[in-house]
C-alpha positions in Angstrom: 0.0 0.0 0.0 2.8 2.2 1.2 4.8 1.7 -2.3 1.3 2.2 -4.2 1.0 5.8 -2.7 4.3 7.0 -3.4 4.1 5.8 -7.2 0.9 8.0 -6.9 2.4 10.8 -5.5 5.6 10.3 -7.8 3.2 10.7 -11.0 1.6 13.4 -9.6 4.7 15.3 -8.5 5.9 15.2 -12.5 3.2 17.2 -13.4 3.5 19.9 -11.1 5.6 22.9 -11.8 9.6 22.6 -10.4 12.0 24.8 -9.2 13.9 24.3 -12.7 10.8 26.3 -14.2 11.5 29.1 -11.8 15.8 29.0 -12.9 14.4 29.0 -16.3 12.1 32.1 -16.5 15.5 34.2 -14.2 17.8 33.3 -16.9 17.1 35.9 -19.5 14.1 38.0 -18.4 14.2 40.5 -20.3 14.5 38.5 -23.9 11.1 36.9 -22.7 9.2 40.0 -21.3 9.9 41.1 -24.7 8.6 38.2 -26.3 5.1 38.3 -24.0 4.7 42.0 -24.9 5.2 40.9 -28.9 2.9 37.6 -28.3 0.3 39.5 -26.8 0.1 42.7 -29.2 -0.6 39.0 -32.4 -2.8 37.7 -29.7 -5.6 40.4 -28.8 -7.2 40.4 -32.3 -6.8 37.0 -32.7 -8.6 36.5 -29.1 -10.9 39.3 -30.1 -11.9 37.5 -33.2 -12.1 33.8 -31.6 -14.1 35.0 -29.8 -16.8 36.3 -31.9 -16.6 33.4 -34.0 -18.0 31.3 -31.2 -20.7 33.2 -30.4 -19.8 34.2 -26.8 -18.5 37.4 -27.8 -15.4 39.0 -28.1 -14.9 39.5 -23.9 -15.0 35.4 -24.0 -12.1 35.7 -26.1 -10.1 37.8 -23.9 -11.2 36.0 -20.6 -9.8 32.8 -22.0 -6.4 34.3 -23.6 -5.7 35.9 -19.9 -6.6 32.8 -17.7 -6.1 29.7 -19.8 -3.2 31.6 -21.1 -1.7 31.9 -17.3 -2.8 29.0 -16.4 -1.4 26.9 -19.0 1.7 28.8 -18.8 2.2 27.6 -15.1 1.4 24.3 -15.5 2.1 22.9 -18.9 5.1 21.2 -20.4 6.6 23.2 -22.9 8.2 26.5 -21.7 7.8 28.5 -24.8 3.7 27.1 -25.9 1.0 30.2 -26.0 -2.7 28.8 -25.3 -5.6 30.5 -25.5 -8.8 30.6 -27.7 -7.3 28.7 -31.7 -9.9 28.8 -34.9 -9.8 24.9 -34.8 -11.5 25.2 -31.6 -14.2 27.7 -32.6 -14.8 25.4 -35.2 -15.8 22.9 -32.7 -17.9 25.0 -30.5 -19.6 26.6 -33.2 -22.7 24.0 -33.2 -22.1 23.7 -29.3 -23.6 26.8 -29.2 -26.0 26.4 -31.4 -27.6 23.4 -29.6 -27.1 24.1 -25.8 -26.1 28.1 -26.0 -23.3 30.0 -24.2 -23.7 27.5 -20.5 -23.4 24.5 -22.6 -20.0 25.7 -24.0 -18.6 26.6 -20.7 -20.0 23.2 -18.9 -18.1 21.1 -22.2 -14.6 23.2 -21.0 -15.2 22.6 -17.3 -15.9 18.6 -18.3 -13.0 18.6 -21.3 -10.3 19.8 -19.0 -11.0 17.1 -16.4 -10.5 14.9 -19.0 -7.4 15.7 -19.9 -6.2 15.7 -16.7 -7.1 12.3 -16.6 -5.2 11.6 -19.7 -2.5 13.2 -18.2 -2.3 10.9 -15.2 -2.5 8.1 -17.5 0.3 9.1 -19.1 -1.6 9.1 -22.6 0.4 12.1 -23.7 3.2 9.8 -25.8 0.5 8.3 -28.0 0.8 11.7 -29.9 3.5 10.9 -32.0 1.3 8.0 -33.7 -0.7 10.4 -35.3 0.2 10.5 -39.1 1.8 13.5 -41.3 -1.1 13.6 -43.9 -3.4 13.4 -41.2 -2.3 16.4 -39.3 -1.8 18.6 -42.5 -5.1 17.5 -43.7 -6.7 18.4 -40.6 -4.7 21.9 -40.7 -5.9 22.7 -44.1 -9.3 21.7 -43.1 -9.4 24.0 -40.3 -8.2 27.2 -42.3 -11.2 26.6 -44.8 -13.3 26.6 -41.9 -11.9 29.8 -40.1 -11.3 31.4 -43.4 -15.7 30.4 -44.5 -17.0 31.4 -40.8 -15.5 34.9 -41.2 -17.5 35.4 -44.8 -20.8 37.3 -43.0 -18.5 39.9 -40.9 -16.2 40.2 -44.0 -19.3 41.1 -46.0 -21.0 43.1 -43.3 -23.9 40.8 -43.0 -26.3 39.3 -40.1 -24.7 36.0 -39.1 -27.4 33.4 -41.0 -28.8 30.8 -39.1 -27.2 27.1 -40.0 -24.5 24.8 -38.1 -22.8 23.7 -41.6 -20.2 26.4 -42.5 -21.0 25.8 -46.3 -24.3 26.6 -45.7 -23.9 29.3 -43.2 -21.4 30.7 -45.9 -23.7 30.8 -48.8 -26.5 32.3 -46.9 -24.2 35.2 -46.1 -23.4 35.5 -49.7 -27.2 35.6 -50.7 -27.8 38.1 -48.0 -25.0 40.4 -49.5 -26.5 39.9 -53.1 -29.4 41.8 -51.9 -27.8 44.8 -49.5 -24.4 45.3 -50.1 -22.0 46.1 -47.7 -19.2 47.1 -49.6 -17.1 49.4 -46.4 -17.7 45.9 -44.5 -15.8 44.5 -47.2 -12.7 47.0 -47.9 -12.3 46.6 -44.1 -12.1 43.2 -44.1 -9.9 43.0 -47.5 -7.8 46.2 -46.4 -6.7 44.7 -43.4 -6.1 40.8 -44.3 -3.9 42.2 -47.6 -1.7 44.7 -45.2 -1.1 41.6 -42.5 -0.2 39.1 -45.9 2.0 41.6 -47.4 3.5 43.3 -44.2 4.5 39.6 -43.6 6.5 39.3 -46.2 8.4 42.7 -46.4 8.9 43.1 -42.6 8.2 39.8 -40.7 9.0 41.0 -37.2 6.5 43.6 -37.2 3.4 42.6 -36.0 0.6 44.3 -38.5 -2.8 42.6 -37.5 -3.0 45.1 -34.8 -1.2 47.8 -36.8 -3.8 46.9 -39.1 -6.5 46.8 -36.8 -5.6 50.3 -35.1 -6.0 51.8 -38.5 -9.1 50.4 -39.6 -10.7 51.2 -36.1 -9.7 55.1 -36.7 -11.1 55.6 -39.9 -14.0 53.8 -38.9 -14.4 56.2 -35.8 -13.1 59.5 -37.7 -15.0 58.8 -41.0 -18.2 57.7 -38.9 -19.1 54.9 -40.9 -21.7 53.1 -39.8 -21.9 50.3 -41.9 -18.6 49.1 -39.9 -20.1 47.4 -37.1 -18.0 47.8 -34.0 -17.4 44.7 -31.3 -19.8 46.4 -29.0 -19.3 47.2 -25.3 -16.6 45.0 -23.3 -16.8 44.8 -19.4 -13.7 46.5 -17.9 -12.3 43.3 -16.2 -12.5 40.0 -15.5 -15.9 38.4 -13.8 -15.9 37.0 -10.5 -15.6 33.1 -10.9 -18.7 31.6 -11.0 -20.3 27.7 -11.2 -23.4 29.1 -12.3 -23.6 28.4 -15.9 -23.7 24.6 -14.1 -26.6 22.3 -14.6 -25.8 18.6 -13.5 -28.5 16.8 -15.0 -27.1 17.7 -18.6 -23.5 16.3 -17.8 -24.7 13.1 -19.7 -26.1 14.8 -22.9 -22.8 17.1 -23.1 -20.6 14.3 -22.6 -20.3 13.6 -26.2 -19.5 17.6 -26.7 -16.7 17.4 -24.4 -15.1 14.1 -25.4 -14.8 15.8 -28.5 -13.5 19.6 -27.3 -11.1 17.1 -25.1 -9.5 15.1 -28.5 -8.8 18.3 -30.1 -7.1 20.1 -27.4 -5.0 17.4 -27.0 -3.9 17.3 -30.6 -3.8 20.3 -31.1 -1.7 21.5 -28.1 0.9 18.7 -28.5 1.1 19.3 -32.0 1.5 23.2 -31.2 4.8 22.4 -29.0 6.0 19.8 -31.2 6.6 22.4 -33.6 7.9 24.4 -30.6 10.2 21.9 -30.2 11.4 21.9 -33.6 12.0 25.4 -34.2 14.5 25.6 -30.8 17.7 23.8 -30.0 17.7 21.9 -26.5 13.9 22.8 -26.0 12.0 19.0 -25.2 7.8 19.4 -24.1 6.3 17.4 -21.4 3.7 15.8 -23.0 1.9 14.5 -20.2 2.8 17.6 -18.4 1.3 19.8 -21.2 -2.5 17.6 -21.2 -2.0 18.2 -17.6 -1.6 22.1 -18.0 -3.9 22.3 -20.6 -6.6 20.7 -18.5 -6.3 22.5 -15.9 -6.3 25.7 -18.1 -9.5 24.5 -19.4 -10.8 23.7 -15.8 -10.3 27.5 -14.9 -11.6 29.3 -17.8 -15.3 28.8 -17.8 -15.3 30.0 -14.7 -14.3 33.5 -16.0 -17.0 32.9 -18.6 -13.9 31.5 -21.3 -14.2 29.5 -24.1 -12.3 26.2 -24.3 -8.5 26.8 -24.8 -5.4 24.8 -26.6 -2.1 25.7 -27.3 -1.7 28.0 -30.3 0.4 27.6 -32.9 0.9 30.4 -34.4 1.1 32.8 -30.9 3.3 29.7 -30.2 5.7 30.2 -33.6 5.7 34.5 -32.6 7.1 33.8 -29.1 9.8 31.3 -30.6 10.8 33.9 -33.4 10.8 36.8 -30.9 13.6 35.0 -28.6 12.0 33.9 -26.1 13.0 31.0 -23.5 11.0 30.3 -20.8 7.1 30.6 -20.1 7.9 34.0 -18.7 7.2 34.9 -21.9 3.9 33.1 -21.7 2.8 34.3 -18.6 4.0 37.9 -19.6 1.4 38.0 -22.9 -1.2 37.0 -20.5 -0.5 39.6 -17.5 -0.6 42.2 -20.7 -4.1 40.7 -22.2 -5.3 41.5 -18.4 -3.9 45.3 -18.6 -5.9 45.8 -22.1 -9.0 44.2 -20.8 -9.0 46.4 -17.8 -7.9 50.0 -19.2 -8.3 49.4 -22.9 -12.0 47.9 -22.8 -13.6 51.0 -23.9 -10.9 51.4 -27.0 -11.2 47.5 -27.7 -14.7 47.9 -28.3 -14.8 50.4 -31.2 -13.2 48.0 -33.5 -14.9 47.2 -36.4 -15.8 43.3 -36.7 -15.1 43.2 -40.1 -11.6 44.7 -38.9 -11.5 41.1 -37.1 -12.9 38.7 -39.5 -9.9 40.3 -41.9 -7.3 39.4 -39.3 -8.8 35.7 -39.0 -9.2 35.6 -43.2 -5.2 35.7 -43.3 -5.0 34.0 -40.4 -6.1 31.2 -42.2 -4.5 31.7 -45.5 -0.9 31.7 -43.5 -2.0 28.1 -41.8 -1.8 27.2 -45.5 1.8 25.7 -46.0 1.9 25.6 -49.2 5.2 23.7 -49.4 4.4 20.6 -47.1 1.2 20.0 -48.7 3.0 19.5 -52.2 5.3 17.6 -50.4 2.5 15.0 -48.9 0.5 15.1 -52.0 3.8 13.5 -54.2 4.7 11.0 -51.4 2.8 8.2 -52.1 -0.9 8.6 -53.2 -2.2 7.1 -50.2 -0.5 9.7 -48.1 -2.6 12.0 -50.7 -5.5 10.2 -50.5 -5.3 10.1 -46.8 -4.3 14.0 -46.4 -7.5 14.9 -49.4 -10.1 12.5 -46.8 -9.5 14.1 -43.6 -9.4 17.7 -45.6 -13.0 17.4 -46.5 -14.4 15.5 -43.8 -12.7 18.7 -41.1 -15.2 20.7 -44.1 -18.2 18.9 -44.5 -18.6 16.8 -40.8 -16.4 18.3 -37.9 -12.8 18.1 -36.5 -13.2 14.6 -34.1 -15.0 13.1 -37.2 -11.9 14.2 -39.6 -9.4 13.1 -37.0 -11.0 9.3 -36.9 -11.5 9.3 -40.8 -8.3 10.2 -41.3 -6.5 8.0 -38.7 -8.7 5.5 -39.6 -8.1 5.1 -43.5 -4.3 5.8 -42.6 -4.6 2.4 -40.6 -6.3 0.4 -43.1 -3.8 1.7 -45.9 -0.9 0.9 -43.4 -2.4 -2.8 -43.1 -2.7 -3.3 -47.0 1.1 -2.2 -46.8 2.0 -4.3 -44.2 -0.2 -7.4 -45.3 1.3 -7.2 -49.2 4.9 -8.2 -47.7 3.3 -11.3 -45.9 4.2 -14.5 -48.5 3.6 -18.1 -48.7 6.4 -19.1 -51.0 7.2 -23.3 -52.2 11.5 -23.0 -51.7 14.1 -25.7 -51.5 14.5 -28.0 -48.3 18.1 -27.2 -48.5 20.1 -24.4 -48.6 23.3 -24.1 -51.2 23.0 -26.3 -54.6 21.2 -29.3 -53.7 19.4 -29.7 -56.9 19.7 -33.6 -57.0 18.0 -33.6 -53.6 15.5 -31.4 -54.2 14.0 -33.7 -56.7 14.8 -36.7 -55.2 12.0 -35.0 -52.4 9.7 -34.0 -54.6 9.6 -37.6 -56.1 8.9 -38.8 -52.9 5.8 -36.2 -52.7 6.9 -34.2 -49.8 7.0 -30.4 -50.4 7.7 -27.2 -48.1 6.2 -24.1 -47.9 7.8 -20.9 -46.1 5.6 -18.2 -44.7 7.4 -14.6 -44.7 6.5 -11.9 -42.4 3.2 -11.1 -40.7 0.1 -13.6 -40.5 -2.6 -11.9 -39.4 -6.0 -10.9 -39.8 -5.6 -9.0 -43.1 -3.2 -11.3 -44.9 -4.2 -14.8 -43.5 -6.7 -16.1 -45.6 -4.6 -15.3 -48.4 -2.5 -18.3 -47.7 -5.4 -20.3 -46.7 -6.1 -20.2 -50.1 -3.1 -21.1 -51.6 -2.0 -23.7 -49.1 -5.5 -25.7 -49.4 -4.8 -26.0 -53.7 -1.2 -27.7 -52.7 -1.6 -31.2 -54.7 0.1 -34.1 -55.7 2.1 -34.6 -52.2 2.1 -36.8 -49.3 3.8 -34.4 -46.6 3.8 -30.3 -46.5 6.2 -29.1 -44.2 5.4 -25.5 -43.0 8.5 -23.2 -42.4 7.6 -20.6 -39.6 10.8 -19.4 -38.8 10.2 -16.4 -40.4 6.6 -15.1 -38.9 7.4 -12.0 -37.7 3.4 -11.9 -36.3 1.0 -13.9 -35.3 -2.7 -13.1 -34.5 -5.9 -15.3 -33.5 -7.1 -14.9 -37.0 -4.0 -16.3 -38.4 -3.7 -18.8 -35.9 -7.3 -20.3 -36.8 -6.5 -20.2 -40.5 -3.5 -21.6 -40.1 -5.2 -24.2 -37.8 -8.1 -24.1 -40.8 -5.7 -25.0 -43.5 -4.1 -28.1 -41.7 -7.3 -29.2 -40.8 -8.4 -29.6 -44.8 -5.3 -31.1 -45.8 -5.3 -33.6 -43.4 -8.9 -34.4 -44.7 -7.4 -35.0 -48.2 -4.5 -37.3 -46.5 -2.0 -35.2 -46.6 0.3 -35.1 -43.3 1.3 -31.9 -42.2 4.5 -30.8 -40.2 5.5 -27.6 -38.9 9.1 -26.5 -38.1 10.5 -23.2 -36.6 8.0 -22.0 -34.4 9.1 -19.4 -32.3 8.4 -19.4 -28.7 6.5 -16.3 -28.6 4.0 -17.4 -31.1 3.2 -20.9 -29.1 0.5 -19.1 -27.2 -1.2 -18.0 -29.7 -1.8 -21.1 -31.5 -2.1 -23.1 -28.8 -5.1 -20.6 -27.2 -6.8 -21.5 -31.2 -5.7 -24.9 -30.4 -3.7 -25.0 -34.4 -0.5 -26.8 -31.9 -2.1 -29.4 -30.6 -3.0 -30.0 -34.1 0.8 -29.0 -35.5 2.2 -30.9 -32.4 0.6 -34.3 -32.4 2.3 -37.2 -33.1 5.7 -35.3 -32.9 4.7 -33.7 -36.1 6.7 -30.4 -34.7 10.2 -30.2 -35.3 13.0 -27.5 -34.0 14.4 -27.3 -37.5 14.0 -27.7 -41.2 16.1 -30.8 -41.8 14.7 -32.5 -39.0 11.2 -32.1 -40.4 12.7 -33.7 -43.6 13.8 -36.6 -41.5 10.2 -36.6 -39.7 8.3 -36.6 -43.6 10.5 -40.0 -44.5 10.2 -42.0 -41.7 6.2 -41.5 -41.8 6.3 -42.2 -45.7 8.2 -45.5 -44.4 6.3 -46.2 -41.8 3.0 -45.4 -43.6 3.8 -48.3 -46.3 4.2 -45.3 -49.3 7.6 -45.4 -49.9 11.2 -47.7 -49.1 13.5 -46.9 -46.5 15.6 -44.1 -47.9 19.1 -43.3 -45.8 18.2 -39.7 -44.4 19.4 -36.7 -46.7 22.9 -35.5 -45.9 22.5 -32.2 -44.0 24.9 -29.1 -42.9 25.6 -28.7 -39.2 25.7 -25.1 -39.2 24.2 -22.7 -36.8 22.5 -21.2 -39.5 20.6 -23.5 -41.3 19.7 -25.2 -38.7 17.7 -22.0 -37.6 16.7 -22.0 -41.4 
């Protein structure tokens, strides 16, 4: 019991913040304050805008970039990841909304960070890296036609139209449009998304969505257009924490919600500090550590009245390209957030939302790589047709849907692959030139098969196939020295196989069998079958000796003085 509760409190322990963070965010201070002031200047439109996208309003947005952002920040497992509210998420709680309105969103964060924080203390963190290439840049291109389609009715100046589907919601808008034109709505929303494209390529370092956004905001307010619809009023500070929004008896129907908010906050948080990872030298992520920060992120912000949070990967990218090399930097974007939201909520509010939805447009055009997607597409076409699936499912069904397609189809292509090198091939019973032999055995009817690689449930009843249509012999010796894998399914056809041979007569031995593969077959019950009579041998040539003396003993053939056989090591594993 004793030993129990300190592995508990061990596993525990790794998740919590160490003194090393603290050494960490002293080192170089004031490369990372830096950093959090340049992070956070990217991140309040981006906020801003996630936040209208989800419905709960742009003050949602800032609520969940200053607490999950702090909170995450503390807690997680990479020291340079910036959380907050992503466009893959407000693509998820989009129809959450919709269906169970603003408490509904925040009881599916309370319930998806607990959940990861159960992943976390299961340690489920390392499955991560199984997640395929195409996959992940299918989902990402998914996701930017998604952000890119839910900012068309801002962009054009437009009531949002009712409708969960983004195509449909998108064509509405367009239709509305048609009729009353909004065209200041749209040279906003154009004006701004072409300076943030082009800044970004002249002068990288500056960042021009809020440059961008201050301008549009003062030519909306000095040129008093009204046909640029402002944010609206912001509260000047954080709410109290509250459990109000609360409703037990609708945990079960919001379950499926939050399972959902859970799986893509865990992708996309570890995929965030992956890439973290790879744009720093000596920088290594926690992953368990980062599900443990992000759930408890998640855990905190509804209670401020947040959206569901991840780690971001572009605020992630900006605080790696600024210099920065410890969370300070992290926690410093979100201490700034809090500054604007208290003094700056009167400003904040007068900018224009089509100011926003022109930020988010190349937002999503920069998710776009361009460069790796070429790449993927010429790798193999099922790494196309894999990364084309889960592109259009993330656009026609919804994130968790794409994620399982994707994986899904990756699995089954995977287990074509791996079944294709699995073969059931008629070779010699000796190795070296033993031509003269050879026939000598096949005049006395006994012939050997060798199974390569895996027998399992995709390639097995291949070789049921061909084994059964063996004729013309006495004896089949089965070479399984070479299975790499056995499954049940293989096992029982294997077991199958024998079984219809010996029906037609013909005597079946087995040599090679590896000792972790005896379990298998015996729980099918194919060795009893391959082991009776002492019709399993060690080796090859001893199998050959096995086949003759049953052809003498069974009356088929004369006494024939065993074949001459090599005493090496190696074929005697052969």
């Amino acid at each position: 019991m004793i030993s129990q509760i300190s592995r508990a409190w061990s596993r525990i322990a790794s998740l919590l913040p160490a003194r090393a963070d603290l050494t960490e965010m002293g080192r170089e201070p004031r490369r990372d304050l830096l950093a959090g002031l340049t992070v956070a200047i990217v991140a309040l439109p981006l906020a801003l805008g996630f936040g209208v996208s989800s419905g709960l309003g742009a003050a949602a947005g800032l609520a969940t970039a200053v607490v999950a952002g702090a909170v995450a920040a503390l807690f997680g497992g990479s020291n340079l990841q910036v959380s907050g509210p992503t466009g893959a998420m407000t693509v998820v709680l989009v129809p959450i909304v919709g269906q169970y309105g603003p408490g509904g969103v925040l009881t599916v964060g309370l319930m998806a960070g607990a959940m990861l924080v159960g992943l976390a203390a299961l340690r489920a963190g390392k499955y991560m890296q199984y997640v395929p290439a195409p996959v992940v840049e299918g989902f990402t291109l998914g996701i930017a036609c998604v952000i890119g389609l839910q900012q068309v009715p801002n962009a054009l100046g437009v009531p949002k139209p009712e409708g969960e589907r983004v195509l449909v919601v998108t064509w509405r808008a367009i239709e509305e449009f048609v009729h009353t034109p909004n065209w200041t709505a749209v040279g906003f929303a154009v004006a701004v998304a072409a300076v943030m494209l082009v800044g970004a390529r002249l002068r990288p370092t500056v960042p021009f969505s809020i440059v961008a956004v201050i301008a549009a905001s003062v030519v909306a307010q000095a040129a008093g257009l009204d046909a640029a619809t402002p944010i609206g009023e912001l509260p000047s500070g954080l709410p109290a924490p509250s459990l109000s929004f609360l409703e037990l008896g609708s945990l079960s129907t919001l379950l499926a919600p939050a399972v959902a908010v859970a799986a893509l906050a865990a992708l996309e948080s570890l995929l965030s500090a992956s890439v973290a990872d790879g744009m720093t030298v000596g920088q290594k992520h926690d992953p368990d550590r980062e599900l443990f920060g992000q759930g408890l992120a998640n855990i905190a912000a509804p209670l401020f009245g947040g959206v569901p949070a991840t780690g971001a990967i572009a605020r992630t990218a900006v605080n790696v390209r600024t210099g920065a090399s410890s969370r300070l930097a992290a926690l410093t974007h979100a201490a700034i957030l809090a500054v604007i939201v208290f003094a700056a909520a009167p400003l904040v509010s007068k900018i224009p939302l089509a100011a926003l939805a022109g930020v988010l447009l190349a937002t999503a055009i920069r998710m776009v790589e361009v460069g790796s997607l070429k790449a993927m597409a010429k790798a193999t076409r099922s790494d196309a047709l894999i990364l084309a699936l889960t592109a259009v499912a993330t656009l026609a069904l919804d994130l968790v849907y794409a994620v399982i397609i994707g994986l899904a189809v990756a699995g089954a292509l995977a287990l074509r692959a791996v079944a294709k090198q699995a073969r059931l091939d008629q070779v010699p019973l000796d190795r070296g030139d033993h031509s003269a032999e050879e026939h000598a055995l096949l005049a006395e009817h006994i012939v050997a098969y060798r199974i390569d690689g895996p027998l399992f449930f995709a390639a097995a009843h291949r070789f049921l196939l061909e084994l059964t249509q063996v004729a013309d012999v006495w004896v089949v010796i089965l070479r399984m020295s070479r299975v790499s894998t056995i499954d049940a399914t293989g096992a029982l056809v294997l077991k199958d196989a024998v079984e219809k041979l010996n029906r037609r007569g013909i005597v079946v031995l087995a040599s090679g069998i590896r000792p972790g593969q005896r379990q298998v077959l015996d729980s099918v019950g194919a060795l009893e079958l391959l082991s009776r009579e002492g019709r399993e041998y060690a080796t090859t040539p001893e199998a050959i000796r096995g086949a003759r003396d049953y052809l003498e003993w069974a009356g088929v053939m004369p006494a024939i003085p065993a074949p001459r056989t090599t005493t090496s090591s190696e074929e005697a594993r052969s």
